[in-house]
BAZA-868003 format. One record per residue (C-alpha): residue in one letter; x, y, z. Coordinates in steps of 0.02 Angstrom, whole numbers, padded with zeros to 5 digits, always signed. Layout:
# BAZA-868003
AXYZ/...
# end
This chain:
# BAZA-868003
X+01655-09951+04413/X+01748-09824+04510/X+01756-09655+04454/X+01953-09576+04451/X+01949-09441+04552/X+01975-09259+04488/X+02001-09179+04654/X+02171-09088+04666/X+02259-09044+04845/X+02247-08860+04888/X+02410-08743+04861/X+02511-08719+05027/X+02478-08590+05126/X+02644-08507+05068/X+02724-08449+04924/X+02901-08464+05009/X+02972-08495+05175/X+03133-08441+05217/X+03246-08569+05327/X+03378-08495+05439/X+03310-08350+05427/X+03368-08286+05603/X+03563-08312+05536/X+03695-08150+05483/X+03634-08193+05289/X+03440-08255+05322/X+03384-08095+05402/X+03447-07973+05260/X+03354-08100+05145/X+03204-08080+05263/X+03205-07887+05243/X+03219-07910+05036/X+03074-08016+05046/X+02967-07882+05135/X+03004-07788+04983/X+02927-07875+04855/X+02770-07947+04985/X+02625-07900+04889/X+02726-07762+04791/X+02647-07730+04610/X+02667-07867+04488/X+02760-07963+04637/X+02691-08144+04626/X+02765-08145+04825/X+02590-08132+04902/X+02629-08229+05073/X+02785-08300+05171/X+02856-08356+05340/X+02999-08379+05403/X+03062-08547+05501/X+03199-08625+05611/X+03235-08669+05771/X+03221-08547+05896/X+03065-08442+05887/X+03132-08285+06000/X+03284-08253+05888/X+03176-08285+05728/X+03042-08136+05800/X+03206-08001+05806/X+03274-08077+05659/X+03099-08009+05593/X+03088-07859+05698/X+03263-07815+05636/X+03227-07835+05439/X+03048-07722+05473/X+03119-07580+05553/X+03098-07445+05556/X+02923-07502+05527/X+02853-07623+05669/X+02840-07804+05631/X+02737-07869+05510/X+02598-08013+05621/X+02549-08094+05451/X+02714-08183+05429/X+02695-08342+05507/X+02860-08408+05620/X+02877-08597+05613/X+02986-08704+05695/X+03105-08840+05595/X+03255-08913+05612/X+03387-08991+05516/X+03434-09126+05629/X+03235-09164+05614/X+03182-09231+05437/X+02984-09234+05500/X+02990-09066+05549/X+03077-09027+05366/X+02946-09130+05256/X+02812-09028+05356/X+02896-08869+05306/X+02905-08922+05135/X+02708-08969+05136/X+02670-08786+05180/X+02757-08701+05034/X+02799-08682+04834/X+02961-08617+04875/X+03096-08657+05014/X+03245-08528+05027/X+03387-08606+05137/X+03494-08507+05219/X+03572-08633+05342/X+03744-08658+05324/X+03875-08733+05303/X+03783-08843+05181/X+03896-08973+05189/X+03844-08982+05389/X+03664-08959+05391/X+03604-08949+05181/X+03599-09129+05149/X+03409-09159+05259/X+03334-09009+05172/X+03365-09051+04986/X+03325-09236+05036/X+03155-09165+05093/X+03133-09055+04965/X+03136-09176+04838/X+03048-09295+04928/X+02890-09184+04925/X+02903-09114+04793/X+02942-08915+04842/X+03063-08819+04747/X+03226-08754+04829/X+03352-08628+04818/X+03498-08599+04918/X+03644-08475+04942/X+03787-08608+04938/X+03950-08595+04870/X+04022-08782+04911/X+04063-08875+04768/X+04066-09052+04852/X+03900-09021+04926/X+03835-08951+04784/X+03888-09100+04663/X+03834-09232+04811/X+03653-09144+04779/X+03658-09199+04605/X+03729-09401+04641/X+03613-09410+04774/X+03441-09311+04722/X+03447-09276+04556/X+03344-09416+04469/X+03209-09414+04632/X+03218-09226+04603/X+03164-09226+04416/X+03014-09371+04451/X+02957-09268+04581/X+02954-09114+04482/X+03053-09022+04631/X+03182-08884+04554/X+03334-08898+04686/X+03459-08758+04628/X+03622-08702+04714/X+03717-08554+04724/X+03587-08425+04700/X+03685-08307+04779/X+03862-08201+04755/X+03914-08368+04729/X+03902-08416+04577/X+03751-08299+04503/X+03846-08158+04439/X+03981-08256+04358/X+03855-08378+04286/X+03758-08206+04213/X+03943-08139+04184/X+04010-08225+04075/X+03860-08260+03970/X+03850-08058+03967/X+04031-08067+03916/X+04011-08201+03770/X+03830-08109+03705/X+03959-07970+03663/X+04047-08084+03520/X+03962-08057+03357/X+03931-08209+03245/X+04098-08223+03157/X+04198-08216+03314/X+04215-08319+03473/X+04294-08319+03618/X+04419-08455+03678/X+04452-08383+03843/X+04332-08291+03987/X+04429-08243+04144/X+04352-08158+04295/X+04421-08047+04403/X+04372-07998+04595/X+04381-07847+04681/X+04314-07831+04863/X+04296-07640+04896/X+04254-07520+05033/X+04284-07358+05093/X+04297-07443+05264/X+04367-07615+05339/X+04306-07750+05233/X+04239-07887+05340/X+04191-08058+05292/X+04039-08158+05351/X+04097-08310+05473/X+03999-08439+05380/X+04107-08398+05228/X+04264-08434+05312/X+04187-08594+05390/X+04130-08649+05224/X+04331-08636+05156/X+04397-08722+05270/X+04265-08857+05274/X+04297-08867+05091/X+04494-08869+05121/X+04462-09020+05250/X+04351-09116+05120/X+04439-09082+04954/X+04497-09295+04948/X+04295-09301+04951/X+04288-09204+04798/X+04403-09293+04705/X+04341-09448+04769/X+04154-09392+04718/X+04199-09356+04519/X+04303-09526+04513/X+04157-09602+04543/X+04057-09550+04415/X+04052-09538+04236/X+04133-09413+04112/X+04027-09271+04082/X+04046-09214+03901/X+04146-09061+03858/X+04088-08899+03758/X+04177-08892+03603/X+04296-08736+03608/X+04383-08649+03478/X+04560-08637+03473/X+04705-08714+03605/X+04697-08740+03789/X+04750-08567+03859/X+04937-08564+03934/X+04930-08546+04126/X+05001-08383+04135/X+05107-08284+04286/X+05054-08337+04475/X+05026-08165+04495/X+04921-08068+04384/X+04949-07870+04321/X+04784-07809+04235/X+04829-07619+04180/X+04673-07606+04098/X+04575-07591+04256/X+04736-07584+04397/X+04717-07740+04489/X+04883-07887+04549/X+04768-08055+04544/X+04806-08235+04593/X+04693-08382+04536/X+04571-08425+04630/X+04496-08574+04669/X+04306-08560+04691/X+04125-08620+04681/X+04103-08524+04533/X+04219-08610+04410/X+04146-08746+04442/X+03964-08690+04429/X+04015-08614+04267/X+04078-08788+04217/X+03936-08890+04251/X+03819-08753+04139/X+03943-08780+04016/X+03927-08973+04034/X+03745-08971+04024/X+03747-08860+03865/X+03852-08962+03785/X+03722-09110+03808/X+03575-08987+03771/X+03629-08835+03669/X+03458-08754+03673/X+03457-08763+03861/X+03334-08871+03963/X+03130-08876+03889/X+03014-08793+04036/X+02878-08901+04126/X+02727-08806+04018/X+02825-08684+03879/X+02706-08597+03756/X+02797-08589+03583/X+02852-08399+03619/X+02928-08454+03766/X+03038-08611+03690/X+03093-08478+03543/X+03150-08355+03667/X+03259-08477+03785/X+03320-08583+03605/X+03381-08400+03543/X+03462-08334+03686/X+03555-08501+03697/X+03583-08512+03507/X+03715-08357+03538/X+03783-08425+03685/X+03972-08481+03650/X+04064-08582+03785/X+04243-08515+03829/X+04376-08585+03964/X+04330-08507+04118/X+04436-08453+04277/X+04424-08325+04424/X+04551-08229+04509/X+04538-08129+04666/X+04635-07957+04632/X+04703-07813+04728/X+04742-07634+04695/X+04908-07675+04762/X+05036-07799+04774/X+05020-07806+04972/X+04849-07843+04951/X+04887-08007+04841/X+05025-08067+04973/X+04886-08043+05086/X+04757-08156+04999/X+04913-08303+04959/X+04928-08291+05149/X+04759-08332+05215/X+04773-08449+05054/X+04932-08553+05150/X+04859-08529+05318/X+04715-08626+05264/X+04789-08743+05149/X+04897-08822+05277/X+04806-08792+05422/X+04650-08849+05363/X+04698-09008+05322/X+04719-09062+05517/X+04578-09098+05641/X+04673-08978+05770/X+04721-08860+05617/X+04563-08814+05598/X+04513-08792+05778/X+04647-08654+05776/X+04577-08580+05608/X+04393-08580+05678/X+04441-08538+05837/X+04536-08365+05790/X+04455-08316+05600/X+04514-08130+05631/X+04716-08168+05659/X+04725-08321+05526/X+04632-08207+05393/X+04735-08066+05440/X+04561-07983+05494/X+04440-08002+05342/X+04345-08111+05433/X+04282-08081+05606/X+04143-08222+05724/X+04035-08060+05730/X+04037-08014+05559/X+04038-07854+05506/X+03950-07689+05563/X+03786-07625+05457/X+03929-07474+05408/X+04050-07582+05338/X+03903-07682+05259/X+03842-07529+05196/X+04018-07448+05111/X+04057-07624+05048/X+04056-07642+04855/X+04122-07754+04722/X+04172-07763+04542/X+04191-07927+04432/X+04289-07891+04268/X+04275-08025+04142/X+04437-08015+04001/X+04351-08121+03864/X+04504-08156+03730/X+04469-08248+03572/X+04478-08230+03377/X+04415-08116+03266/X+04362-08250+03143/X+04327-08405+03180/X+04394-08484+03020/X+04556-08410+03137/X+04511-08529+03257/X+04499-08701+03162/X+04609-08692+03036/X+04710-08823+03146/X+04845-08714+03183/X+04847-08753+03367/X+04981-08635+03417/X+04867-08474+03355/X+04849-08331+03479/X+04685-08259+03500/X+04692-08082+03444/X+04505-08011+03490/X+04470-07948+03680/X+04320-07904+03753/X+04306-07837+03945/X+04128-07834+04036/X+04126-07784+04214/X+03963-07855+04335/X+03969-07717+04481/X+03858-07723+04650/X+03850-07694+04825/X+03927-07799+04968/X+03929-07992+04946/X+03871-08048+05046/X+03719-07962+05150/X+03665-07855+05007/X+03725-07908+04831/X+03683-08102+04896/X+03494-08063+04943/X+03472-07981+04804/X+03508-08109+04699/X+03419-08241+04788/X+03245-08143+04790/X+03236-08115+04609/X+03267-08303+04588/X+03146-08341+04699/X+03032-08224+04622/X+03050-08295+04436/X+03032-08463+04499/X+02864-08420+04589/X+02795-08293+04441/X+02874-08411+04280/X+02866-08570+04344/X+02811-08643+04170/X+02930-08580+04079/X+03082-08658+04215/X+03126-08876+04197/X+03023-08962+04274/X+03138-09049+04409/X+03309-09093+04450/X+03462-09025+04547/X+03526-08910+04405/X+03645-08748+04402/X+03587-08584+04414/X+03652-08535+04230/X+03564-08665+04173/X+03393-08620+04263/X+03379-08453+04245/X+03504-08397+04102/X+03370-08391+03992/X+03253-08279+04104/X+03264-08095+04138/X+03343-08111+04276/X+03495-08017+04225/X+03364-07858+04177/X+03320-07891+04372/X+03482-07870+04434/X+03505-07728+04339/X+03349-07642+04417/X+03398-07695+04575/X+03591-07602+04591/X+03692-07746+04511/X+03760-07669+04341/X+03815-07749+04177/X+03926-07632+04060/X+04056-07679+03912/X+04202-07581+03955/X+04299-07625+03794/X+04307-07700+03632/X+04498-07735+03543/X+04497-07805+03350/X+04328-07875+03363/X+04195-07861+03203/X+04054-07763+03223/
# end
């Protein structure tokens, strides 16, 4: 009779690799990582760094050590997206893939398909919705029997409204609830504020590919709805006055409703949040009470200005790519000169380490909602909500700073609390690490959470 046998494969010789890490974004997220290697209490003890050309990956490193010299213990390794061997091989060598290759919608599709393949987890900086939902259709059921955690969006986009307005609806004590959770956007500097290309390429991918979109959701089924109190908000003015912190806003549409959705969606199927792989009982009392409080609101995000110019300015860029984008030859032109169609945010080069530096931004969240919530469902339909909270998320730039930041202390939870975290799937970040202290992270890392008012709500 043959004996089973009890031998297990070794761990791989990495705790992450980071993908594209020679790109604008990859080599700030290179120098966060050298922050935490082998820090106290990090659980980052070794990582490497991979793409396809070796030469720019070595100043990519030599850029993110300075001013100390290069660290020889991080391992460069070749891979490439066009290349699914070379991807399953990266995979093979690591817990942890961070991918930093955009646009996803281009080049994302070979990495997730190797990542849950193998088996790896994976985390990613994207803010493309129809990439992002093609990930789930296409990976999500290989992804949970695999046990490989594919998340999205760990990034600007969509981590600090997913953390935002969960911050913002914590702040609603039991006998209230909101009906309503708007964010607003402010970009800020004290110098030019410049955009990273692979944004801008991104939107007007996403522009050209919005029939894909719709197409994508008709195809599949109805995902159930959270239960909110009270009517479907009115739409409100096109343009948007906000005394209470001085910003004009327009809506805006982005990744991060949409993220927001989808946790809201999942909740609504599992309102104590998704079971980890290996929970002890502390840890399934913790994530059912933090999601116990949760209460789902309509969400929406505006961009804002501190003037009115500055709006006409963002509904510009807005037409620009709306029409233009639509075309083959459109979008040559829009790729071809970013700094003239965006009116200058956005610039091939990207911006300088100064303006990276002086860059800032603040995310107000205007939570409106009742004061009771017999107010609420007392089938009076037309009833105004007449309770407001405002929360504010505040960090550095975007995109090079606020965006690494974010993605390291993802990566780190996943590789220190990887019990506590689902076991598979390709989920939201909300979802994944809501739950976590991830926000307490953030916080210790310069990204700020503050209630900045409270109007006719219970204490």
């Amino acid at each position: 009779m043959e004996v089973p046998s009890t031998h297990q494969s070794p761990p791989p010789p990495y705790d992450l690799i980071i993908l594209g890490a020679s790109g604008f974004t990859g080599k700030y997220v290179v120098r966060e990582a050298l922050k935490f290697l082998n820090s106290p209490s990090s659980p980052l003890k070794s990582f490497a760094i991979a793409g396809r050309n070796p030469s720019k990956l070595f100043e990519a490193l030599k850029w993110a050590a300075h001013p100390n010299s290069p660290q020889t213990s991080i391992p460069i390794l070749s891979a490439d997206t066009t290349d699914p061997a070379s991807l399953r091989l990266l995979c093979s060598q690591t817990r942890l893939l961070l991918n930093c290759v955009g646009p996803f919608r281009l080049y994302g599709d070979p990495v997730v398909a190797a990542c849950a393949e193998t088996g790896c987890d994976y985390l990613d900086i994207c803010g493309e919705p129809e990439f992002m939902e093609r990930m789930e259709v296409n990976y999500h059921d290989q992804a949970v029997e695999k046990g490989s955690l594919i998340v999205s969006a760990c990034g600007f986009d969509s981590i600090p409204a997913e953390l935002g307005w969960m911050f913002n609806s914590k702040q609603w004590p039991s006998a209230a609830v909101p009906n309503q959770i708007e964010a607003y956007l402010s970009l800020e500097s004290e110098k030019t504020i410049v955009g990273n290309f692979g944004t801008y390429e991104s939107a007007v991918l996403g522009v050209a590919n919005m029939d894909k979109l719709q197409e994508l959701r008709r195809s599949r089924p109805k995902r159930p709805r959270p239960t909110i109190p009270g009517p479907y908000p009115p739409k409100g003015p096109i343009i948007d006055q906000q005394k209470e912190f001085g910003l004009w806003a327009i809506k805006l549409p982005s990744a991060d409703s949409i993220v927001v959705r989808r946790t809201l969606s999942t909740l609504a199927e599992h309102p104590h949040g998704l079971p980890g792989v290996n929970e002890t009982d502390e840890q399934i009392e913790k994530r059912e009470k933090f999601w116990s409080v949760m209460k789902p609101a309509h969400f929406g995000v505006k961009l804002g200005s501190k003037s009115l110019l500055g709006v006409f300015r963002i509904i510009t860029l807005g037409v620009f790519m709306g029409i233009l984008g639509r075309s083959s030859i459109g979008r040559w032109l829009l790729l071809k000169f970013p700094s003239f169609f965006s009116l200058g945010w956005f610039k091939k080069k990207g911006p300088s380490e100064d303006e990276v530096d002086s860059a800032s931004f603040k995310m107000w969240f205007v939570g409106r909602g009742y004061s009771d919530l017999s107010q609420a469902s007392a089938g009076d339909k037309k009833k105004k909500p007449d309770a407001e909270i405002i929360t504010r998320v505040m960090g550095p730039e975007i995109g090079y700073l606020t965006t690494p930041i974010v993605l390291l202390q993802c990566a780190l939870i996943v590789l220190g609390q990887r019990d506590s975290l689902p076991k598979g799937g390709v989920l939201t970040p909300g979802i994944v690490f809501g739950s976590t202290d991830l926000q307490e992270r953030l916080q210790q890392n310069g990204i700020s959470f503050d209630v900045i008012s409270r109007k006719n709500v219970p204490t």
